[in-house]
Jmol script that loads the backbone (N, CA, C; Angstrom):
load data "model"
ATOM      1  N   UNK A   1     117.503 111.088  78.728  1.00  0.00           N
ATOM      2  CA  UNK A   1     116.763 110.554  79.861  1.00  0.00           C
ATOM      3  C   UNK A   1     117.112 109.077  80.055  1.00  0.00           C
ATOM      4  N   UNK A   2     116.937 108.350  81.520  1.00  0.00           N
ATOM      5  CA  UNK A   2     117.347 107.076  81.478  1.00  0.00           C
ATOM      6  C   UNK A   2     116.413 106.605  81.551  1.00  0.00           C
ATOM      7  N   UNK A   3     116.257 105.050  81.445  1.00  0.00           N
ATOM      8  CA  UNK A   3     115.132 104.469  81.498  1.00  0.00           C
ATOM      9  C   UNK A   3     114.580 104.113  82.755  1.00  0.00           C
ATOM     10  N   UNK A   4     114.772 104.174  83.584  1.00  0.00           N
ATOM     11  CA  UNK A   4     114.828 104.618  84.939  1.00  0.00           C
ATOM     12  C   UNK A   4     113.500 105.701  85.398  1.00  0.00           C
ATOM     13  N   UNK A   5     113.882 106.611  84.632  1.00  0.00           N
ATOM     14  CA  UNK A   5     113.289 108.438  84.786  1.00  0.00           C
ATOM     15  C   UNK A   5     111.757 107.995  83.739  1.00  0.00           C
ATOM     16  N   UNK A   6     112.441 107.120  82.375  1.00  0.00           N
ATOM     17  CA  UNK A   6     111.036 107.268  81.706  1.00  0.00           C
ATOM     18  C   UNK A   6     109.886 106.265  82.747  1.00  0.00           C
ATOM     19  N   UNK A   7     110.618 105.537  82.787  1.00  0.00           N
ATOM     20  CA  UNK A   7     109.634 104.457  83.597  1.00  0.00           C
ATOM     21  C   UNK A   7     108.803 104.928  85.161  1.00  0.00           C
ATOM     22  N   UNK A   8     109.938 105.556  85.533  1.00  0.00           N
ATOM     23  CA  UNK A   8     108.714 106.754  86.768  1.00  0.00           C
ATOM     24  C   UNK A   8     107.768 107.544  86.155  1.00  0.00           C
ATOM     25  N   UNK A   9     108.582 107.992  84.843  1.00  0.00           N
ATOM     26  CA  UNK A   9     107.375 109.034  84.267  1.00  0.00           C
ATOM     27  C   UNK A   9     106.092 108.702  84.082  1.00  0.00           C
ATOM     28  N   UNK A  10     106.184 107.623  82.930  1.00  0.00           N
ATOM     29  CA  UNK A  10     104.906 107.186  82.769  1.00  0.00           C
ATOM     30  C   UNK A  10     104.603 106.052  84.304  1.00  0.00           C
ATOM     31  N   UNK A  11     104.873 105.783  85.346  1.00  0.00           N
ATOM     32  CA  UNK A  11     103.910 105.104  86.002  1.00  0.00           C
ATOM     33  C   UNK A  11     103.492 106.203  86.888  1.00  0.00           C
ATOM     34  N   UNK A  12     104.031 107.438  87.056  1.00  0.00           N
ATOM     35  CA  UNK A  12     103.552 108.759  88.004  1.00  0.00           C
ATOM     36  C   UNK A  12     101.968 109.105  87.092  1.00  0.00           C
ATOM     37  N   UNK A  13     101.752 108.944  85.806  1.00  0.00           N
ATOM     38  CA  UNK A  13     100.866 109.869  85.015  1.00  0.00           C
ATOM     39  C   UNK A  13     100.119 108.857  84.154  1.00  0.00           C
ATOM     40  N   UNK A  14     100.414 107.259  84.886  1.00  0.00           N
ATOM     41  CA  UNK A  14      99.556 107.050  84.836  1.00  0.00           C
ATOM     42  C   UNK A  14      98.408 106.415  86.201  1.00  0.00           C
ATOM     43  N   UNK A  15      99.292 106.362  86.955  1.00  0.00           N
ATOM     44  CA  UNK A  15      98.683 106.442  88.167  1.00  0.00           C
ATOM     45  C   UNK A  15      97.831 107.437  89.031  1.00  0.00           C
ATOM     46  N   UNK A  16      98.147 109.128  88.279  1.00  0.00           N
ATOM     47  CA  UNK A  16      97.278 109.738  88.302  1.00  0.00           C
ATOM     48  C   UNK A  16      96.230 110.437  87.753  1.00  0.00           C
ATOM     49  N   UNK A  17      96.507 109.487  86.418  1.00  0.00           N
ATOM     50  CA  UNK A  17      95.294 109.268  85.088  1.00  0.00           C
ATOM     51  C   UNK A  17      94.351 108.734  85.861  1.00  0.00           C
ATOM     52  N   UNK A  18      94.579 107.397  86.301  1.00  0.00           N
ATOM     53  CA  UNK A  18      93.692 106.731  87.069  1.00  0.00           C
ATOM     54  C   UNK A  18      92.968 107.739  88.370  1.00  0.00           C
ATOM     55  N   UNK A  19      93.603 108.371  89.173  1.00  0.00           N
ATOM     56  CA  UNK A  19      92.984 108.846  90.322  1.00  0.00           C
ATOM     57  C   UNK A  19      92.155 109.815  90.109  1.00  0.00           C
ATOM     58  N   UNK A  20      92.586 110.504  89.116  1.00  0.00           N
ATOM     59  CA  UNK A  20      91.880 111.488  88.225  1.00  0.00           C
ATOM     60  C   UNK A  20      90.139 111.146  87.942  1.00  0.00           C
ATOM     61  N   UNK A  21      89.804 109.918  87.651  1.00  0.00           N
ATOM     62  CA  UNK A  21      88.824 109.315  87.128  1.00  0.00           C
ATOM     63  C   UNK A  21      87.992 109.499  87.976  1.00  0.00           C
ATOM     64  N   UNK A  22      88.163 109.668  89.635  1.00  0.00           N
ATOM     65  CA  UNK A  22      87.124 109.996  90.484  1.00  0.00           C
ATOM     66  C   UNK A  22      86.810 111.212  90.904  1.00  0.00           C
ATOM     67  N   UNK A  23      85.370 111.908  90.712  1.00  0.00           N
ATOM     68  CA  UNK A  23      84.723 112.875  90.401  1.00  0.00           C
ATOM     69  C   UNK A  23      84.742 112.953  92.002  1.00  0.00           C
ATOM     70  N   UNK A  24      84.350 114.062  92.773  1.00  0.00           N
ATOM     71  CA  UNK A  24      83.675 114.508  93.676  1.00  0.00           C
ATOM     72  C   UNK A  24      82.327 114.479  93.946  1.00  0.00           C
ATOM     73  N   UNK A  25      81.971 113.611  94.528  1.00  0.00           N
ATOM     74  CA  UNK A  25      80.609 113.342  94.878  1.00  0.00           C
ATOM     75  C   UNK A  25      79.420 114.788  95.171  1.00  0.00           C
ATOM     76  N   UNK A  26      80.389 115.892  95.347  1.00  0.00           N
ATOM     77  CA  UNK A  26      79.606 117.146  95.822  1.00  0.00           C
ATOM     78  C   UNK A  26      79.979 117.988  94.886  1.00  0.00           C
ATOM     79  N   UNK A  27      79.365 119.287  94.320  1.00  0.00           N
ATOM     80  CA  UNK A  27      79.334 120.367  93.675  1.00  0.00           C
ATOM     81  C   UNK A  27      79.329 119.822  92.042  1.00  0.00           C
ATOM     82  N   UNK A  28      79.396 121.022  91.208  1.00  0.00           N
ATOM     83  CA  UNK A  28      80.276 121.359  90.132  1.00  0.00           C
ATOM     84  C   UNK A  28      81.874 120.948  89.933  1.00  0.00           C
ATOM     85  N   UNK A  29      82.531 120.091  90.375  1.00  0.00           N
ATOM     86  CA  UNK A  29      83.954 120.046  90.664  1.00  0.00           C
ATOM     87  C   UNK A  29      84.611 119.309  89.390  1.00  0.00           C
ATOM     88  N   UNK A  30      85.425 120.252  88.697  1.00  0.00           N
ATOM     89  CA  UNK A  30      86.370 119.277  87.619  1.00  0.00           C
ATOM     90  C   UNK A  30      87.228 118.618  88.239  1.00  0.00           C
ATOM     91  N   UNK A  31      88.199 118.145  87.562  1.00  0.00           N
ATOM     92  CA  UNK A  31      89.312 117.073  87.942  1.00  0.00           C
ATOM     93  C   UNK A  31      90.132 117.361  86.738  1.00  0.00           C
ATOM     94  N   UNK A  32      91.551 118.054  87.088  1.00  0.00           N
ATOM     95  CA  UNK A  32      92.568 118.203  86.109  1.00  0.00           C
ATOM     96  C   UNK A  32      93.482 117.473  86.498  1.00  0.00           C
ATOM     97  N   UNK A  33      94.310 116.723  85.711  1.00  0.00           N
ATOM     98  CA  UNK A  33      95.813 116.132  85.767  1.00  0.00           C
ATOM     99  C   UNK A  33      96.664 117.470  85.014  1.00  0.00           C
ATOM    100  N   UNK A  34      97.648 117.577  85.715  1.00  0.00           N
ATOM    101  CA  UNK A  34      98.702 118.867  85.254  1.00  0.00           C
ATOM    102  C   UNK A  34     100.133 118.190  85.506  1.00  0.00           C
ATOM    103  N   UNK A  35     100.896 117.981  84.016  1.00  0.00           N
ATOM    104  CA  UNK A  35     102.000 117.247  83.989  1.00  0.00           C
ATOM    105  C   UNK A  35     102.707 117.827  82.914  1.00  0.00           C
ATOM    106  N   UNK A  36     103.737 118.580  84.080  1.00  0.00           N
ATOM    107  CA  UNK A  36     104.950 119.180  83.780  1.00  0.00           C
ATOM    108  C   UNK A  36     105.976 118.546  83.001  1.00  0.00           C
ATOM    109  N   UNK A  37     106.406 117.041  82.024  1.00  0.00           N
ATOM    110  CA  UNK A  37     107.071 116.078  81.880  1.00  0.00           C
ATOM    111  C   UNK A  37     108.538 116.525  81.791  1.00  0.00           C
ATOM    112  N   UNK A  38     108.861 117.893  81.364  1.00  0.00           N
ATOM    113  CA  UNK A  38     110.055 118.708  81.298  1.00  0.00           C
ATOM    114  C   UNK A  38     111.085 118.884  83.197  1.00  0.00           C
ATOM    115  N   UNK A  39     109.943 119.312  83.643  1.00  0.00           N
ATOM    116  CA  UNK A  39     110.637 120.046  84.799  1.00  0.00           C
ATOM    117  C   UNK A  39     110.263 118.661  86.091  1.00  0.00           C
ATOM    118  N   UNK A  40     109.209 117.262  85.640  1.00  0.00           N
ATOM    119  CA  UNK A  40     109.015 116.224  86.001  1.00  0.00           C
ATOM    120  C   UNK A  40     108.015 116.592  87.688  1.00  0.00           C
ATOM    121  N   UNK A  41     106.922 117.694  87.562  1.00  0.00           N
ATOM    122  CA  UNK A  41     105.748 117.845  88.215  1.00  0.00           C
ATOM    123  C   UNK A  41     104.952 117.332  87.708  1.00  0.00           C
ATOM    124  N   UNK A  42     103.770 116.464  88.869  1.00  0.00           N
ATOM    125  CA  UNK A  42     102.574 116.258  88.398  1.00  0.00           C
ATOM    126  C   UNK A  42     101.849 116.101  89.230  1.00  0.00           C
ATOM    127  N   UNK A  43     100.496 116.678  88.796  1.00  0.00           N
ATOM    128  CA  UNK A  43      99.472 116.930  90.117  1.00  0.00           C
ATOM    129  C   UNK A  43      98.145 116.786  89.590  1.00  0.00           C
ATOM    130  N   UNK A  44      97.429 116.565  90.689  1.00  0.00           N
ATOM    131  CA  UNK A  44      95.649 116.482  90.206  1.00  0.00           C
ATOM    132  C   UNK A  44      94.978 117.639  90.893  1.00  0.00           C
ATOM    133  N   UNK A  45      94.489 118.305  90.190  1.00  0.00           N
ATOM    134  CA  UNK A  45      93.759 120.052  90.634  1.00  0.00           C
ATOM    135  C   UNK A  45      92.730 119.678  90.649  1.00  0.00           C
ATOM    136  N   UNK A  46      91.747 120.058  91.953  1.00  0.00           N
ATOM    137  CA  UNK A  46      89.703 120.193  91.768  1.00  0.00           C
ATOM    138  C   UNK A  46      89.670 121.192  91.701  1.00  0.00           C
ATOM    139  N   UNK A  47      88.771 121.628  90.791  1.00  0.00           N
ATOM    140  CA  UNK A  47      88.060 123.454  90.522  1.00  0.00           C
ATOM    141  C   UNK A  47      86.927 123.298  89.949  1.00  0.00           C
ATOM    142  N   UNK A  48      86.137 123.863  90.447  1.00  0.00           N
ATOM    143  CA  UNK A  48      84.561 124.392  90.311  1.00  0.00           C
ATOM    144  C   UNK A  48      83.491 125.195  91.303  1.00  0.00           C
ATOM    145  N   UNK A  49      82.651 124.818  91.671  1.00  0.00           N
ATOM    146  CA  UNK A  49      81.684 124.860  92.257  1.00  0.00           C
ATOM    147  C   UNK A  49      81.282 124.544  93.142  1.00  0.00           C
ATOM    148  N   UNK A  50      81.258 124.549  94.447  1.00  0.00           N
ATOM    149  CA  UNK A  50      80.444 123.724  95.662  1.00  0.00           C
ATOM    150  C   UNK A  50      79.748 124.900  96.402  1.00  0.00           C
ATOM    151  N   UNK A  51      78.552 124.646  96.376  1.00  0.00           N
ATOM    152  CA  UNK A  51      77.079 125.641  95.948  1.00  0.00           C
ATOM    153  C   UNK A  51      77.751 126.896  95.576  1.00  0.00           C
ATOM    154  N   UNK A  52      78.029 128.202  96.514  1.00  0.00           N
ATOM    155  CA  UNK A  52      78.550 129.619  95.954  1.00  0.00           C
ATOM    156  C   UNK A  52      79.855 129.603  96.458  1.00  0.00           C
ATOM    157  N   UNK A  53      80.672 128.842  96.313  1.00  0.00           N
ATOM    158  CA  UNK A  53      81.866 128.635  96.842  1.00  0.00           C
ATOM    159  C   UNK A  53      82.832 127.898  95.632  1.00  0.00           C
ATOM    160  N   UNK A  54      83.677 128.870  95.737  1.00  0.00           N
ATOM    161  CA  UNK A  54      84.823 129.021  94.421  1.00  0.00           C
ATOM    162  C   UNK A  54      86.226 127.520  95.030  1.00  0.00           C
ATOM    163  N   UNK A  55      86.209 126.554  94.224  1.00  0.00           N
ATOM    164  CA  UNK A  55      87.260 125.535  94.886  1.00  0.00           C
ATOM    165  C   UNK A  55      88.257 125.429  94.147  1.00  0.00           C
ATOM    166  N   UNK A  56      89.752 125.524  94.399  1.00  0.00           N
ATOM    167  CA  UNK A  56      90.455 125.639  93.436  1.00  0.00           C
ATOM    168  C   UNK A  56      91.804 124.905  94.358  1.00  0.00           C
ATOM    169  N   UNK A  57      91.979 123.693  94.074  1.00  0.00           N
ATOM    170  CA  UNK A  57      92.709 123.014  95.184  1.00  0.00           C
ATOM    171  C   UNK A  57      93.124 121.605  94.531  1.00  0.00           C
ATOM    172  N   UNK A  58      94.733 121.744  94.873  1.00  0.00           N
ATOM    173  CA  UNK A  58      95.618 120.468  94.350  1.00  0.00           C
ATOM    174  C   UNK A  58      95.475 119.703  95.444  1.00  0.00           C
ATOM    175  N   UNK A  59      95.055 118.060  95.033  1.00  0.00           N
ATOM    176  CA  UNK A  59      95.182 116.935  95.302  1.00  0.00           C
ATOM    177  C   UNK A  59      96.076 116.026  95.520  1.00  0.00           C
ATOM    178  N   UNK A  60      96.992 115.660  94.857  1.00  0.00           N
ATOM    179  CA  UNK A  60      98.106 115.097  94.673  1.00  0.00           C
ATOM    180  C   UNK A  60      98.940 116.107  93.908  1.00  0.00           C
ATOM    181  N   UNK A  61     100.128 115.995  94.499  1.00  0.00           N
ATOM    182  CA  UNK A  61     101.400 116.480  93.985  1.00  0.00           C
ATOM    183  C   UNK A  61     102.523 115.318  94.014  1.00  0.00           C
ATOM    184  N   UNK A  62     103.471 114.844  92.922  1.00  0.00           N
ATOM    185  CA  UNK A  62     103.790 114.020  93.050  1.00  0.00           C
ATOM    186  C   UNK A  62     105.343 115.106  91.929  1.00  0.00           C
ATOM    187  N   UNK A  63     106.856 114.540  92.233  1.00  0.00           N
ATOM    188  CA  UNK A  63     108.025 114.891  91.416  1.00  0.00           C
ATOM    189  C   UNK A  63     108.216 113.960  91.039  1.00  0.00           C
ATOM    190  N   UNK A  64     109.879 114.478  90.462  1.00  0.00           N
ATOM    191  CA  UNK A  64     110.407 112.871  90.227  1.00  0.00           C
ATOM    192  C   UNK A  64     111.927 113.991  90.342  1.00  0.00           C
ATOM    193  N   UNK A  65     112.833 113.665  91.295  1.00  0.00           N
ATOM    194  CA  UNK A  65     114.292 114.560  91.722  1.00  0.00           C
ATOM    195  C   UNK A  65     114.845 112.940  92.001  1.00  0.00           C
ATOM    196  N   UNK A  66     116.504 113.790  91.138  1.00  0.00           N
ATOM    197  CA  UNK A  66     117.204 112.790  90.896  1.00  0.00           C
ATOM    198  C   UNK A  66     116.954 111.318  91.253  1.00  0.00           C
ATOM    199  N   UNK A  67     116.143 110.683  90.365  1.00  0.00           N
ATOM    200  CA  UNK A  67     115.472 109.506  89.679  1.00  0.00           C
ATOM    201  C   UNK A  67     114.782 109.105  91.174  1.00  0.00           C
ATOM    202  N   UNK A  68     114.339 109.968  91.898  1.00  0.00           N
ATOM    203  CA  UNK A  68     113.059 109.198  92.984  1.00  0.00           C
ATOM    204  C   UNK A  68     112.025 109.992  92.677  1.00  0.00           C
ATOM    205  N   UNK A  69     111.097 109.378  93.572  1.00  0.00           N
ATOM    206  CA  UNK A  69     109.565 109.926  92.949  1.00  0.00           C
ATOM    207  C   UNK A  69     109.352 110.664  94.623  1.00  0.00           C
ATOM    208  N   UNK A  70     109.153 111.703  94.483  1.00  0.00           N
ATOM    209  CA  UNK A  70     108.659 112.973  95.699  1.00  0.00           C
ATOM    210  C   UNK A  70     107.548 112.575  95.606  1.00  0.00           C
ATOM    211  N   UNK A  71     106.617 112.469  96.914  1.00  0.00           N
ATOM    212  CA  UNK A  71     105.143 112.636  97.268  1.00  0.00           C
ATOM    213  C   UNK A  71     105.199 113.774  97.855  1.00  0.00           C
ATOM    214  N   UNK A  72     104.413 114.816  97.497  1.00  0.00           N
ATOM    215  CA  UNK A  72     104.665 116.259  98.682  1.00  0.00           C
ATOM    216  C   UNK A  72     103.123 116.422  98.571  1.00  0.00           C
ATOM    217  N   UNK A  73     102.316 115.655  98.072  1.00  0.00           N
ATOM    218  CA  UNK A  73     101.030 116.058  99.117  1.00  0.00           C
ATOM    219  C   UNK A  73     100.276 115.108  98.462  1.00  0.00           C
ATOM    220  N   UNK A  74      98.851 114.556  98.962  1.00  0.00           N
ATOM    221  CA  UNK A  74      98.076 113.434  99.376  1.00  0.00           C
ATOM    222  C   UNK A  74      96.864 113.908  99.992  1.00  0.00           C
ATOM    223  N   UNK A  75      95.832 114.539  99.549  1.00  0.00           N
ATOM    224  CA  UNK A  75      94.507 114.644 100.504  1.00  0.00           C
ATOM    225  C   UNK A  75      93.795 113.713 100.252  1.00  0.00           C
ATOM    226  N   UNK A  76      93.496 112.324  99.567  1.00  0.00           N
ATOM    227  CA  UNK A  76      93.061 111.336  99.195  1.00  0.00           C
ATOM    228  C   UNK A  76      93.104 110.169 100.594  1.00  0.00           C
ATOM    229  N   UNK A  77      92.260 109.138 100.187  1.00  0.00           N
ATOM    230  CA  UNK A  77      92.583 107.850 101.212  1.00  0.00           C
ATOM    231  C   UNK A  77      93.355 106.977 100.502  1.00  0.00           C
ATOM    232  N   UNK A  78      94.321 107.057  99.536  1.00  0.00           N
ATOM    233  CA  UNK A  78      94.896 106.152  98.673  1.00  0.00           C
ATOM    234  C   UNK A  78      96.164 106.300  99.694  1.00  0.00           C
ATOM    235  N   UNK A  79      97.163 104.721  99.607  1.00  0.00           N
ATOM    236  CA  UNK A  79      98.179 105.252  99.863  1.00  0.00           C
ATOM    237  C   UNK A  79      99.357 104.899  98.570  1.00  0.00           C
ATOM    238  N   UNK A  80      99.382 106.283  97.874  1.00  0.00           N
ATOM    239  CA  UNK A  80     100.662 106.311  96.864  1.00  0.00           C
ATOM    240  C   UNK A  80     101.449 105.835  96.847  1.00  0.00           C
ATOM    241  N   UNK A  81     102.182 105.613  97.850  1.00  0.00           N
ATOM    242  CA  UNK A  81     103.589 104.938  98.105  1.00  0.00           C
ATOM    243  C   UNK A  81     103.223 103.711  98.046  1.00  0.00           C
ATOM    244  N   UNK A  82     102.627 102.872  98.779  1.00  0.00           N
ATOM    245  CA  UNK A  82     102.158 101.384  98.650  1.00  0.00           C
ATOM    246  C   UNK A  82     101.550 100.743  97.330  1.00  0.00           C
ATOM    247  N   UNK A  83     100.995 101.832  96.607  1.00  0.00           N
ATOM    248  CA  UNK A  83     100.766 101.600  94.901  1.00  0.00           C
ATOM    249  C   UNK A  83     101.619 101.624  94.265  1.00  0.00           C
ATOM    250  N   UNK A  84     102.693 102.492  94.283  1.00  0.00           N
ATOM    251  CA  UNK A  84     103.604 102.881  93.765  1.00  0.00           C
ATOM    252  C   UNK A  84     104.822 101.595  93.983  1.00  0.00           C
ATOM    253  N   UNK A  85     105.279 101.356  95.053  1.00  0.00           N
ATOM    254  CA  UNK A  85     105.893  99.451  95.525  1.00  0.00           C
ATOM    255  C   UNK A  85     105.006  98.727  94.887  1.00  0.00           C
ATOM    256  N   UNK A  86     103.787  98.549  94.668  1.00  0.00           N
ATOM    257  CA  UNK A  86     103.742  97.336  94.020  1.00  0.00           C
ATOM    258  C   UNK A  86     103.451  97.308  92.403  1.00  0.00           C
ATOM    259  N   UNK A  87     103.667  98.541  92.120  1.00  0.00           N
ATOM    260  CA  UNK A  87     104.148  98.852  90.450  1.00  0.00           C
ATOM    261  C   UNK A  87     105.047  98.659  90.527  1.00  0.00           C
ATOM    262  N   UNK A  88     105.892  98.279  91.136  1.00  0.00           N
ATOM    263  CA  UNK A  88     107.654  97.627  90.896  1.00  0.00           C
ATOM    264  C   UNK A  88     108.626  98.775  91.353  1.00  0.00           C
ATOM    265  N   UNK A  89     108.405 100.224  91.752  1.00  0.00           N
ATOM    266  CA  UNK A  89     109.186 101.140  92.288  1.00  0.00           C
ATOM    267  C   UNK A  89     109.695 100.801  93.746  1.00  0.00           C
ATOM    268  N   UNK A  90     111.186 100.548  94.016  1.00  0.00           N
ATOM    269  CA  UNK A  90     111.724 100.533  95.363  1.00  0.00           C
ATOM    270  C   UNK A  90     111.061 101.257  96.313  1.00  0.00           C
ATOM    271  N   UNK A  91     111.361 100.945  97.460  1.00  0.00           N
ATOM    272  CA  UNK A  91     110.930 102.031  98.704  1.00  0.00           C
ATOM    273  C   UNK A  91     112.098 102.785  98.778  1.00  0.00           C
ATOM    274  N   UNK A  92     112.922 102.806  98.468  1.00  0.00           N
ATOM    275  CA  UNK A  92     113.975 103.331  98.189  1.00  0.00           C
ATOM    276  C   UNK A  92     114.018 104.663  97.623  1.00  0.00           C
ATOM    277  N   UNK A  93     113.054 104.327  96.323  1.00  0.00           N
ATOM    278  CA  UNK A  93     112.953 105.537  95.483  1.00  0.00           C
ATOM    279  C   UNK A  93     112.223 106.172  95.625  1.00  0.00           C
ATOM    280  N   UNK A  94     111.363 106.250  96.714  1.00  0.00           N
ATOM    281  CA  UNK A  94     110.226 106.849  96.844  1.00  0.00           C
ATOM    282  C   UNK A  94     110.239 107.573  98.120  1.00  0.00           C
ATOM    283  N   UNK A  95     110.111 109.244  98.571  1.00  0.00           N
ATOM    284  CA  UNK A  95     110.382 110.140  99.181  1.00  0.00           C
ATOM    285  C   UNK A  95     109.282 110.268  99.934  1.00  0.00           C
ATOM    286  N   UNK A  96     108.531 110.647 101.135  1.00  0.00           N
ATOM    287  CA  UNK A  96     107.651 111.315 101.479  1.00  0.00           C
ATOM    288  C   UNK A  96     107.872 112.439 102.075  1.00  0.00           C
ATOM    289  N   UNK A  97     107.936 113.775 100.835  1.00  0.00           N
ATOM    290  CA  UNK A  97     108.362 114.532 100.981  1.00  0.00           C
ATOM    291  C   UNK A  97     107.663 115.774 101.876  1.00  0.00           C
ATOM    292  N   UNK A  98     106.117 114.945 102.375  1.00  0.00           N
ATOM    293  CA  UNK A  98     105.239 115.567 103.525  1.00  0.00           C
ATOM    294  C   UNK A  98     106.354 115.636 105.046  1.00  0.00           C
ATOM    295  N   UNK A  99     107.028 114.805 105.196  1.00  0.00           N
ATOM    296  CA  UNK A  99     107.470 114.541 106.319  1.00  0.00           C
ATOM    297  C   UNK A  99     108.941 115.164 106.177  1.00  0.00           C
ATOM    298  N   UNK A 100     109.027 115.851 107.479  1.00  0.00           N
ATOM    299  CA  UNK A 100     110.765 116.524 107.197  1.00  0.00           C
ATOM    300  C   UNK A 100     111.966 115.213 107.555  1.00  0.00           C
ATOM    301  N   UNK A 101     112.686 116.131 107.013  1.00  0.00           N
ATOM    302  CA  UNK A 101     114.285 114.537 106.952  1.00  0.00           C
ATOM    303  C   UNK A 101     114.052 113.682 108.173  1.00  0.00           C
ATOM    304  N   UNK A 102     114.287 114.200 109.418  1.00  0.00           N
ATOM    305  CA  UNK A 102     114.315 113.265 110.440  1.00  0.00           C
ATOM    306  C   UNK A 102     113.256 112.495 110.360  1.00  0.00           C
ATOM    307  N   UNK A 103     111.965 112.377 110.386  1.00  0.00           N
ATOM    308  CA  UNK A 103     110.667 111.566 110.153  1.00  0.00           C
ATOM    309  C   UNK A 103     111.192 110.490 108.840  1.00  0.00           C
ATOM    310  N   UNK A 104     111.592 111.100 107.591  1.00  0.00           N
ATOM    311  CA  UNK A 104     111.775 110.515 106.806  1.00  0.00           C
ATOM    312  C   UNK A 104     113.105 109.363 106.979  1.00  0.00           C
ATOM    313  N   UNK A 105     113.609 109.425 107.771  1.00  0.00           N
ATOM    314  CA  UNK A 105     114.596 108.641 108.086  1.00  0.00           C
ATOM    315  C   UNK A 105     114.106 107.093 109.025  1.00  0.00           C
ATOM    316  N   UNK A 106     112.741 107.782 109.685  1.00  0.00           N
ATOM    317  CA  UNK A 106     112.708 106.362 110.303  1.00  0.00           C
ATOM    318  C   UNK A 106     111.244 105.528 109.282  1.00  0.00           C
ATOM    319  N   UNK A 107     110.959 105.732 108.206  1.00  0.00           N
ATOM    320  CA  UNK A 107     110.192 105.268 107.610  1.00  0.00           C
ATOM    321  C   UNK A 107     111.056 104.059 106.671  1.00  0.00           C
ATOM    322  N   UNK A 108     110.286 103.021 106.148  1.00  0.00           N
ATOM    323  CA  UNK A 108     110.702 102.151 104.962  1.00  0.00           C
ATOM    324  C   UNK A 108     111.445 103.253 103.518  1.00  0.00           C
ATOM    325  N   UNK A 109     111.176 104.081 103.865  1.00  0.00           N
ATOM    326  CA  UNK A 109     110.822 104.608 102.138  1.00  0.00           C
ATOM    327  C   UNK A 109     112.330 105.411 101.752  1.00  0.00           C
ATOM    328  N   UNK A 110     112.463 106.329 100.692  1.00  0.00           N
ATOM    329  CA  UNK A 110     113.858 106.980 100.763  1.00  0.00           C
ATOM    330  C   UNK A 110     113.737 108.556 101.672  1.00  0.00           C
ATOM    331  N   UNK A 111     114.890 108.780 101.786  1.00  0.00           N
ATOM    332  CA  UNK A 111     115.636 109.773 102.489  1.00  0.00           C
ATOM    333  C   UNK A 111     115.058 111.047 101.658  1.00  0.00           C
ATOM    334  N   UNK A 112     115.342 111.220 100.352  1.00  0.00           N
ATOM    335  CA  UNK A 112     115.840 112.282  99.480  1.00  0.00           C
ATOM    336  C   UNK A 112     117.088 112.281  99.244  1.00  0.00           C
TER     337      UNK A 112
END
end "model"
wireframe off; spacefill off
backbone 0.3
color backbone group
């Protein structure tokens, strides 16, 4: 691995250590971090309870493909990418992989 890859690693997991920390104001709702470090997925899952209603739903999804960091999903008011620049990661390296190529082309951020 380069140091490059470790250094996304740990600022992806721990940045969503941190996001992790906020509970859902409504139901029964856990908060899982799920980090793949092999295949370089990581995501924050809610599951529980909200009154008789079964919730089972990823939050953040975040990669890391050839040494950039993928955002492919965001239901939060945070913006990842702008946390992520001022942890010292290029805009460069950083994908918003919500948006297809052409969109992604006229943004600050990388291509893929």
């Amino acid at each position: 691995m380069t140091e490059k890859l470790i250094f996304y690693q740990q600022i992806v997991q721990d940045l969503l250590m941190k996001y992790s920390q906020n509970k859902p104001a409504y139901g029964e709702i856990e908060v899982e971090t799920v980090f793949d470090t092999q295949r370089h997925h990581y995501q924050i899952i809610h599951l529980g309870w909200q009154h008789n209603r079964w919730i089972h739903q990823c939050v953040m999804h975040l990669d890391i493909r050839n040494e950039k960091i993928w955002i492919f999903y965001n239901s939060t008011e945070y913006d990842i990418a702008a946390e992520l620049v001022s942890l010292g990661v290029p805009k460069q390296d950083i994908v918003l992989g919500f948006h297809p190529p052409f969109m992604r082309e006229l943004s600050d951020y990388g291509v893929g």
